[in-house]
C-alpha positions in Angstrom: 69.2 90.8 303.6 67.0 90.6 300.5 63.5 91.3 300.5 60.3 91.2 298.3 60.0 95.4 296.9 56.3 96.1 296.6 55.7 98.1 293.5 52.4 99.5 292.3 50.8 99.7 289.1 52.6 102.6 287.7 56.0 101.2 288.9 55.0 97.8 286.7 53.5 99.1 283.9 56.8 101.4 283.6 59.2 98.0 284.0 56.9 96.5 281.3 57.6 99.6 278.7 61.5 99.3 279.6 61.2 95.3 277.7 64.7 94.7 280.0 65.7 91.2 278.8 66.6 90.3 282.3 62.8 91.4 284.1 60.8 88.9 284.2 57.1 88.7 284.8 54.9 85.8 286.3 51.9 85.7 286.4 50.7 83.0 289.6 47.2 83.2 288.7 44.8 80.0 287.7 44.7 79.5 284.0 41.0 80.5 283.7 42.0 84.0 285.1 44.3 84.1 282.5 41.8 83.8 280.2 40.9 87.2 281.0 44.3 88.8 279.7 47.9 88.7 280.8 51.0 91.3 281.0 52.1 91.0 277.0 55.4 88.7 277.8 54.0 87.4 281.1 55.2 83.8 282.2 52.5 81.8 283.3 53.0 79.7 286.4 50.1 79.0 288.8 51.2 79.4 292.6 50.5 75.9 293.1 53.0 74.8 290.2 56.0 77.4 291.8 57.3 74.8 294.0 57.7 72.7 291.6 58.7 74.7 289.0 61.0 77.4 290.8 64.3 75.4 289.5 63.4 76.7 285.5 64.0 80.3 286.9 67.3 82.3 286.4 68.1 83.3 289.7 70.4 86.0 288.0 67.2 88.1 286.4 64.8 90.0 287.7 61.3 88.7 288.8 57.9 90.5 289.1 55.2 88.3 290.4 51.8 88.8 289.4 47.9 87.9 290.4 44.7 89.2 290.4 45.4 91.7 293.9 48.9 91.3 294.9 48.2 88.3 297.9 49.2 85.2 296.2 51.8 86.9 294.4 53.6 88.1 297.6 53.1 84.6 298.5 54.9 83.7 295.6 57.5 86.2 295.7 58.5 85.5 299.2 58.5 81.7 298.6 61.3 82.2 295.7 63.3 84.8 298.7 63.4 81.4 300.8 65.0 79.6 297.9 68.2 81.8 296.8 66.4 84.5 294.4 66.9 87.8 295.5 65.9 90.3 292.6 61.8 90.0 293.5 59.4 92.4 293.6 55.4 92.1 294.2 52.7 93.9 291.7 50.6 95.6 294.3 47.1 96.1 293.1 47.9 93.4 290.4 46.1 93.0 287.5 42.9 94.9 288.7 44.4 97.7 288.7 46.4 96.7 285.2 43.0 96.4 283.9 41.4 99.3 285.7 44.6 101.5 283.4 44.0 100.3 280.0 47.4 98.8 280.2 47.9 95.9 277.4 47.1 92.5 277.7 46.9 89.5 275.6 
């Protein structure tokens, strides 16, 4: 049975130095939170646009979902589980503790 892995910051932020073609990253934060910087690479779809919008996603690649703590990106991961992606994983911490590291954003 698939699940959602939960990975924490130093997990991510090693993913994100790998630049694997086939990991994604999305970002399910508002766009004024994105104002405030987002994982170089990072797609941006909002939570409230994923059910909507899941059918543009590879369900071949690998997906790490994104937000400001780690809540409505769990939500978002587990959402895509239901639908027939398997290969999902959940930032933990999320991009407080991204910004918290220094890690780049843009």
């Amino acid at each position: 049975m698939a699940r959602v892995e939960q990975l924490f910051v130093e997990d991510v932020y090693n993913l994100f130095n790998k630049k694997d073609p086939n990991t994604i990253f999305i970002d399910v934060r508002e766009p004024s939170e994105w104002e405030e910087g987002v994982i170089p690479g990072a797609l941006k779809i909002s939570l409230g646009d994923i059910p909507e919008r899941y059918n543009e996603l590879d369900k071949t690649k690998n997906y790490v979902m994104v937000c400001r703590s780690g809540g409505r990106s769990n939500r978002a991961a587990h959402f895509l589980l239901e639908n027939g992606f398997e290969n999902l994983s959940n930032f933990q911490g999320g991009m407080i503790d991204w910004y918290e590291n220094n890690y780049p954003v843009e």
